[in-house]
C-alpha positions as CSV (number, residue, x, y, z in Angstrom):
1,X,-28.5,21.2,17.0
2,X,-25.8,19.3,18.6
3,X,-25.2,15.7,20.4
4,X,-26.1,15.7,24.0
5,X,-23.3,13.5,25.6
6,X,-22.3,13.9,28.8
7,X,-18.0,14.2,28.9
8,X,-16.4,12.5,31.9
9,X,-14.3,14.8,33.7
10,X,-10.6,14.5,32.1
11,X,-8.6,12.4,34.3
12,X,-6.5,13.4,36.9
13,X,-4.6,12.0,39.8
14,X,-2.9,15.4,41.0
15,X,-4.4,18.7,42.1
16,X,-3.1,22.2,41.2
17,X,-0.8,22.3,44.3
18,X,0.3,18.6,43.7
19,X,-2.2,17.0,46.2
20,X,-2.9,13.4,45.3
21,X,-6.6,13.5,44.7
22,X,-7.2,11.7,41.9
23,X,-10.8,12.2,40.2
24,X,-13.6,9.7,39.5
25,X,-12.3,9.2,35.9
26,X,-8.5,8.5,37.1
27,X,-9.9,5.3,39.0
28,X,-9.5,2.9,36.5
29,X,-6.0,4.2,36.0
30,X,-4.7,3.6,39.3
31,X,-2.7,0.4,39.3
32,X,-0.9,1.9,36.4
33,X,1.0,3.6,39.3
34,X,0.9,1.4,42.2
35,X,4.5,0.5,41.8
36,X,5.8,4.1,41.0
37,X,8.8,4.4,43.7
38,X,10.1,8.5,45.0
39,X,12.8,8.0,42.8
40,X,11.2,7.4,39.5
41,X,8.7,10.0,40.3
42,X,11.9,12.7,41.3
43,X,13.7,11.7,37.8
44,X,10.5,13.1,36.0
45,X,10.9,16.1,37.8
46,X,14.2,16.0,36.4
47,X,13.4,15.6,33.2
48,X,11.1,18.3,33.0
49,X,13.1,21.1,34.5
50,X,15.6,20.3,32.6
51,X,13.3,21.0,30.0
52,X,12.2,23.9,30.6
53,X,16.0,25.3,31.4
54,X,17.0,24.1,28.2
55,X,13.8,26.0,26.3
56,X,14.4,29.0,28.3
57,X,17.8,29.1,27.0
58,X,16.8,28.3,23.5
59,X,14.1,31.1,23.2
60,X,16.9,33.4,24.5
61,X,19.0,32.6,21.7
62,X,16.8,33.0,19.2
63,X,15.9,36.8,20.7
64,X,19.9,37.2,20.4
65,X,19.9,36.2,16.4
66,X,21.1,32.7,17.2
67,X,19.2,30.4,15.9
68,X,16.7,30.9,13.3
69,X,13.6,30.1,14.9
70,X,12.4,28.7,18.4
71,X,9.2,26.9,19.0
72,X,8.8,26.4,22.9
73,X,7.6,23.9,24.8
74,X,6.6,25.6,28.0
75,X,3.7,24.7,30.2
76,X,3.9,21.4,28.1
77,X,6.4,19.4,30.2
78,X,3.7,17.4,31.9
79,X,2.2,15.5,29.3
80,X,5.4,15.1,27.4
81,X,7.6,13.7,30.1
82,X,4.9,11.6,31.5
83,X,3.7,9.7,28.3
84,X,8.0,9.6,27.4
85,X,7.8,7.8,30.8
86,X,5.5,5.1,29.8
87,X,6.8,3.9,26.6
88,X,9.2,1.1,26.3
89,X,12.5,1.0,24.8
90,X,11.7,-0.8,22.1
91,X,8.7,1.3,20.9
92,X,9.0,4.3,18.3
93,X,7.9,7.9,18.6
94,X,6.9,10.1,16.3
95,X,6.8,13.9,17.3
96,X,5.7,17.6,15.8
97,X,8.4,20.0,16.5
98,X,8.1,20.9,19.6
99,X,8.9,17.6,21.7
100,X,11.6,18.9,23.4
101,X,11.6,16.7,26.9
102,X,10.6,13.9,25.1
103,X,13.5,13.8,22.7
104,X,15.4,14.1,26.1
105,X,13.9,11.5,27.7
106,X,14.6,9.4,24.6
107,X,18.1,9.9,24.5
108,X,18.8,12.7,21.6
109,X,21.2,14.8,22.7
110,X,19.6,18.3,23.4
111,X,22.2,20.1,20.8
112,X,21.0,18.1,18.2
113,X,17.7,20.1,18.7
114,X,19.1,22.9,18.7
115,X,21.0,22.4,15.6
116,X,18.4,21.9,13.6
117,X,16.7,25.3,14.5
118,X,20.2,26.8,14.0
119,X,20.0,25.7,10.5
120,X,22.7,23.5,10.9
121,X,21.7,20.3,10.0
122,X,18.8,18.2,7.7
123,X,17.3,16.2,10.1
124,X,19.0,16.5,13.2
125,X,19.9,13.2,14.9
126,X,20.1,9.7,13.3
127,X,17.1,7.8,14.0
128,X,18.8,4.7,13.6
129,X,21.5,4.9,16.2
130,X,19.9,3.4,19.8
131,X,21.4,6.1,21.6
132,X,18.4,8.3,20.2
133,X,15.6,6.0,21.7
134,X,13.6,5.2,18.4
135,X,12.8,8.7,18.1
136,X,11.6,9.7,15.0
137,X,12.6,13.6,13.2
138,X,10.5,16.5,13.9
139,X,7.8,17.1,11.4
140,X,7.0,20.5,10.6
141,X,4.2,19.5,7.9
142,X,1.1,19.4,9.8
143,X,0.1,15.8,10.5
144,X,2.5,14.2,8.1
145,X,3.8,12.4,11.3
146,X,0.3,10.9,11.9
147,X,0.5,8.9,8.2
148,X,4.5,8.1,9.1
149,X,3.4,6.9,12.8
150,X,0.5,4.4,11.3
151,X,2.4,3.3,8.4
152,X,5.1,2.2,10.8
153,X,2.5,0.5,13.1
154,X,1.4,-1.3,10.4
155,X,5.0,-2.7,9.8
156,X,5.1,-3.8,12.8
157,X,2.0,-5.6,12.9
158,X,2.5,-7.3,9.4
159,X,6.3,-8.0,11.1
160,X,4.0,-9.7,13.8
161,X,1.7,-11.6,12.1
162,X,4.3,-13.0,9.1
163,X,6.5,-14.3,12.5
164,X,3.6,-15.8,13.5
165,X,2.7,-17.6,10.5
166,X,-0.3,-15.5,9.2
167,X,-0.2,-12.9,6.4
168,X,-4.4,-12.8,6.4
169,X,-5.5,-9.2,6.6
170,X,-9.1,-10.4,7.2
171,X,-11.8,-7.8,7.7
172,X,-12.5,-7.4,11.8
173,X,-9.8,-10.2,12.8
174,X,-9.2,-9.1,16.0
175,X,-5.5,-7.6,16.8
176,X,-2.1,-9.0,16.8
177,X,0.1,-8.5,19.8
178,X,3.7,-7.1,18.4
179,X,5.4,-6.9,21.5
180,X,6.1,-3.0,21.0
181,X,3.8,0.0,20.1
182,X,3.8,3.7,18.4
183,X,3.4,6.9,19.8
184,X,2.4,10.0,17.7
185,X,2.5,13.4,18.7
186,X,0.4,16.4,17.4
187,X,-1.4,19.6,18.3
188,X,-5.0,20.5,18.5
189,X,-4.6,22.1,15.5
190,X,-3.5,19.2,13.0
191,X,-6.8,17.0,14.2
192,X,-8.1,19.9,11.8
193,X,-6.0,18.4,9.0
194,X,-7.2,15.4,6.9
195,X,-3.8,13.3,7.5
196,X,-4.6,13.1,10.6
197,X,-8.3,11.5,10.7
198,X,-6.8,9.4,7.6
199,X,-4.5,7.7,9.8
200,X,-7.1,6.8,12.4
201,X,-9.2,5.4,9.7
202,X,-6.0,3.1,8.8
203,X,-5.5,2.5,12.2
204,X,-8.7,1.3,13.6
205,X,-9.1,-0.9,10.0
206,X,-5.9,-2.6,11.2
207,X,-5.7,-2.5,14.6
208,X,-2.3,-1.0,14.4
209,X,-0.1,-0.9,17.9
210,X,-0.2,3.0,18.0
211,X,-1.7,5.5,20.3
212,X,-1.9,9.1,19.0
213,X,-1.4,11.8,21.7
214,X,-2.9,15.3,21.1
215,X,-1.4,18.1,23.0
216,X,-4.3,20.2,23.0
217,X,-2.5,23.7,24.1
218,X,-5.4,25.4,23.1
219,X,-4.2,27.3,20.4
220,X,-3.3,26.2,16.7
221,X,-1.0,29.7,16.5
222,X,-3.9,32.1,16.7
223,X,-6.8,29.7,16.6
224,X,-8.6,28.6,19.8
225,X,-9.4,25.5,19.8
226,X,-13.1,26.4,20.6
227,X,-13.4,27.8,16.9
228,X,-11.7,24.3,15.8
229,X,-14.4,21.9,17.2
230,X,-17.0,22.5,19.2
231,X,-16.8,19.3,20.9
232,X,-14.4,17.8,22.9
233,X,-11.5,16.6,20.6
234,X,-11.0,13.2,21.9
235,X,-14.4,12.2,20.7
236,X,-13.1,12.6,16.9
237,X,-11.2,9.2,17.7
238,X,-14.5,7.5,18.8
239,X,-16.3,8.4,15.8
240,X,-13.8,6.0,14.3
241,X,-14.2,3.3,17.1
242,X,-10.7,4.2,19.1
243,X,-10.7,4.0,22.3
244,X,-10.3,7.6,23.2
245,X,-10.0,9.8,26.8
246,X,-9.4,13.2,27.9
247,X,-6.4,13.4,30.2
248,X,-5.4,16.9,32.5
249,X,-1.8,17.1,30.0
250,X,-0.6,19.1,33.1
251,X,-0.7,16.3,35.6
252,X,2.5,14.0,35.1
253,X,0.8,11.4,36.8
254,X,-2.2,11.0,34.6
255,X,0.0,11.7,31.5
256,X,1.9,8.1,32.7
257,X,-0.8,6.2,33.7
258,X,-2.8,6.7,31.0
259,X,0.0,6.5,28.3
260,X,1.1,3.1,30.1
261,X,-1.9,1.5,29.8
262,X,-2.7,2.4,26.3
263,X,1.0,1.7,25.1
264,X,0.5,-1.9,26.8
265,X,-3.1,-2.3,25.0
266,X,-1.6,-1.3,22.0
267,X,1.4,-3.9,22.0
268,X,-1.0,-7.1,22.7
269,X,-3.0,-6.4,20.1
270,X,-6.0,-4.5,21.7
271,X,-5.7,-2.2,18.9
272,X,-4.9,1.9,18.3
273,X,-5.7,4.8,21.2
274,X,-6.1,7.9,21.5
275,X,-4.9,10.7,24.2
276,X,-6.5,14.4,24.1
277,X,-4.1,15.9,26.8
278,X,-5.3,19.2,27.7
279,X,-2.7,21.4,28.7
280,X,-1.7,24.9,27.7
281,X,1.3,26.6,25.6
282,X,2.2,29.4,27.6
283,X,4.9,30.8,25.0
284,X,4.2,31.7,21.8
285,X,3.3,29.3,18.6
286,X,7.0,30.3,17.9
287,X,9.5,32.9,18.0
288,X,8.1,34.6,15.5
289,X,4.4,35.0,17.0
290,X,3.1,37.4,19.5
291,X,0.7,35.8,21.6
292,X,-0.8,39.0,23.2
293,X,-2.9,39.9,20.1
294,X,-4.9,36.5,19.9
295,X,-5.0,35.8,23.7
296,X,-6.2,37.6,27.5
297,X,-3.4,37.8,30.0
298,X,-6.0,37.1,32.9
299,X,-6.3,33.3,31.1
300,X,-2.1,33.3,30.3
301,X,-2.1,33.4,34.6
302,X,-5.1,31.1,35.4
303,X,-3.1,28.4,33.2
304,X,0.2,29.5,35.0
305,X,-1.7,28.1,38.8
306,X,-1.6,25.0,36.9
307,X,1.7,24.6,36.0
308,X,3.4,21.2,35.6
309,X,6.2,21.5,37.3
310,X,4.7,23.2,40.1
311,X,2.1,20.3,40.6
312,X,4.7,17.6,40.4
313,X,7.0,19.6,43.0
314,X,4.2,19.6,45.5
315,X,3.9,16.1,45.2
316,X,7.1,14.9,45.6
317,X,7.3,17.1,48.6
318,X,4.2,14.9,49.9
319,X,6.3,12.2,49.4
320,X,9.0,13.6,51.7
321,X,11.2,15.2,49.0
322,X,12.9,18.3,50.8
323,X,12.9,21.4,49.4
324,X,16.9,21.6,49.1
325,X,16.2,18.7,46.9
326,X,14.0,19.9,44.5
327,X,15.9,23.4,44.1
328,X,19.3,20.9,43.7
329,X,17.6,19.6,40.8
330,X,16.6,23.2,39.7
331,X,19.8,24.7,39.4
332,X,21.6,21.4,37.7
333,X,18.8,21.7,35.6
334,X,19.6,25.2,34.6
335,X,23.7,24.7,34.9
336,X,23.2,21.7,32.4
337,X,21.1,24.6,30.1
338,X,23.8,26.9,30.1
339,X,26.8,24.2,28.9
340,X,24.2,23.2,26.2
341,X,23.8,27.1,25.3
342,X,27.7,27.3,25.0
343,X,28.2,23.9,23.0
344,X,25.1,25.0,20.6
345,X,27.3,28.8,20.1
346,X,30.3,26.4,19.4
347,X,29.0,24.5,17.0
348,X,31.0,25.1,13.2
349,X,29.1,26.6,10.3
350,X,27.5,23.8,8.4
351,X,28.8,23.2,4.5
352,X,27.0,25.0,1.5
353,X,27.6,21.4,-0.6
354,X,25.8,19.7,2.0
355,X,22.4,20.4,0.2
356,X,23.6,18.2,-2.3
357,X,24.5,15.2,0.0
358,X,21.6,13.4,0.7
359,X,19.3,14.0,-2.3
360,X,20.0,10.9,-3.9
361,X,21.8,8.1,-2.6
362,X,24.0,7.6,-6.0
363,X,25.4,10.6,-7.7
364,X,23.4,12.0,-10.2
365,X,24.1,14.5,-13.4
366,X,21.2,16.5,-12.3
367,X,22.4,16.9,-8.6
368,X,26.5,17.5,-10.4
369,X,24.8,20.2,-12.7
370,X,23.2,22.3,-10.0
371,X,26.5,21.5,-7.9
372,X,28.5,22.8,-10.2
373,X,26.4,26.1,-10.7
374,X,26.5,27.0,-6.9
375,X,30.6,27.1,-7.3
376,X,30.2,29.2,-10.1
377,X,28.0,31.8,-8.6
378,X,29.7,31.5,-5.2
379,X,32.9,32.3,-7.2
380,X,31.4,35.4,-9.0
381,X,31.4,37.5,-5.8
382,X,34.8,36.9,-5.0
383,X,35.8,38.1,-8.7
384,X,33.7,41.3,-8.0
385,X,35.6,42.1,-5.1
386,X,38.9,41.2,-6.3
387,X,37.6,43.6,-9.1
């Protein structure tokens, strides 16, 4: 037998042709937009065509043997450009792998992305350099970067409470503000791994400033959601006492206001959230995967009438954006792709001794000994073909 609760429709501000109609559940939600302006609203549109230019480009290269693997983002650019929106620049993010526009809306340089899935690099971008935004690597491990997100939270709200002159980690003390917040990213699949729900129990104990976001694209590779959980996902965090709502991830508008308000919660001290964004990954898992044997076409093109960037286009175009202007930003979009595709064909051939660089931070006759092995066996086939 299962619990009868009655869901509130997810919220949503925008309709599937970008008409501002925003729902019963969206209400509470709307003064997180009232001061939007065109302009802010047309640089998310931006953002997410360049996007999906740039992903476009990158599943190409993989098809054409250059880079090792692709996972891509599209039919995702809603929720990830909107909740990139509504962080601060002081807060930290935390992603999966697949955050593409919101390491761009961040600051990471797009080649750095592409490095690492070129096989080029051991992290890709250095988290510590402000030009990147505070955004953390890309976690391949399966909700790793829920632990990483929480533990950070929790230095930030020990930070807090030490600058304020108390260290007490009482039982229910209510939450400190820390003046800037976490955001995690991770599928519907990872809410299946324990990490995950270990981190909201961490969380909610605390009342650590961080709001986890789950991109629910409706497939964990092959597995629909619906064999996951049979219940809405976002009710997992209430079970833990998070505040917790289902958002429409394909609505940029809903994907801000929400993450806004929940970001701003989270940094005065009003304690952890939770975001289920629905939404839908209309690629594959990854390069390697072939959707068509775990998945109908006729739902592939019902998700495709909801498509993010169509939405937001038909809204700006209610707000007297032209249509010259919105294919403008189109075709930068896609010219900006194609130098990236060039730079990332450009980039040199990474150095074999580089696995032993950052293994240890002093040298070490363990790391010299293998070191010295690889030269020897690397040397061997010359002396067979000189032989």
């Amino acid at each position: 037998m299962g619990i009868n609760i009655n869901d509130p429709e997810p919220i949503r501000f925008l309709d599937a042709d970008g008409t501002f109609a925003p729902n019963e559940s969206a209400a509470e939600y709307l003064s997180e937009i009232d001061d939007l302006a065109v302009e802010e609203v047309q640089e998310w549109y931006r953002s997410m065509a360049r996007s999906r230019a740039f992903d476009t480009e990158c599943t190409n290269l993989q098809r054409q043997g250059q880079l090792a693997l692709w996972a891509p983002n599209l039919g995702q650019e809603g929720c990830q450009v909107g909740l990139a929106y509504a962080t601060e620049p002081a807060d930290h993010l935390f992603p999966t792998y697949r955050e593409h526009a919101v390491a761009d809306v961040r600051g990471v340089p797009l080649l750095d992305l592409a490095a690492q899935f070129r096989g080029l690099t051991h992290g890709g971008w250095d988290v510590n350099d402000p030009k990147n935004g505070n955004f953390h690597l890309y976690t391949v491990v399966l909700g790793a970067q829920a632990q990483h997100a929480q533990g950070f939270a929790l230095g930030m709200l020990l930070d807090a409470k030490r600058t304020a002159g108390n260290t007490a980690l009482d039982p229910n003390e209510p939450g400190t503000a820390t003046g800037r917040g976490v955001m995690c990213f991770y599928g519907d699949g990872t809410t299946s791994q324990g990490e995950a729900n270990e981190a909201l129990v961490f969380a909610q104990s605390y009342q650590s400033p961080v709001v986890f976001v789950v991109q629910n694209n409706q497939y964990a590779i092959s597995v629909p959601v619906a064999r996951q959980s049979r219940t809405p996902l976002y009710r997992r965090a209430l079970g833990f006492g998070i505040q917790s709502v289902q958002i429409d991830g394909n609505d940029v508008l809903a994907s801000y206001a929400v993450g806004r308000r929940f970001m701003r919660d989270a940094r005065e001290g009003r304690g952890p959230g939770y975001i289920e964004a629905l939404t839908y990954r209309v690629g594959a898992h990854t390069t390697s995967d072939d959707p068509t044997r775990y998945r109908e076409n006729e739902e592939l093109e019902e998700w495709k009438t909801k498509d993010p960037l169509l939405r937001a286009a038909g809204y700006l175009r209610s707000l007297g954006v032209s249509d010259e202007t919105i294919a403008e930003i189109d075709a930068e979009a896609a010219a900006h792709a194609r130098v990236v595709r060039e730079q990332i064909l450009a980039l040199p051939a990474s150095r074999p001794d580089e696995i032993f660089d950052y293994v240890y931070a002093e040298p070490h006759p363990r790391i010299d000994e293998q070191q010295t092995w690889m030269h020897a066996y690397e040397a061997s086939f010359a002396e067979e073909v000189a032989s």
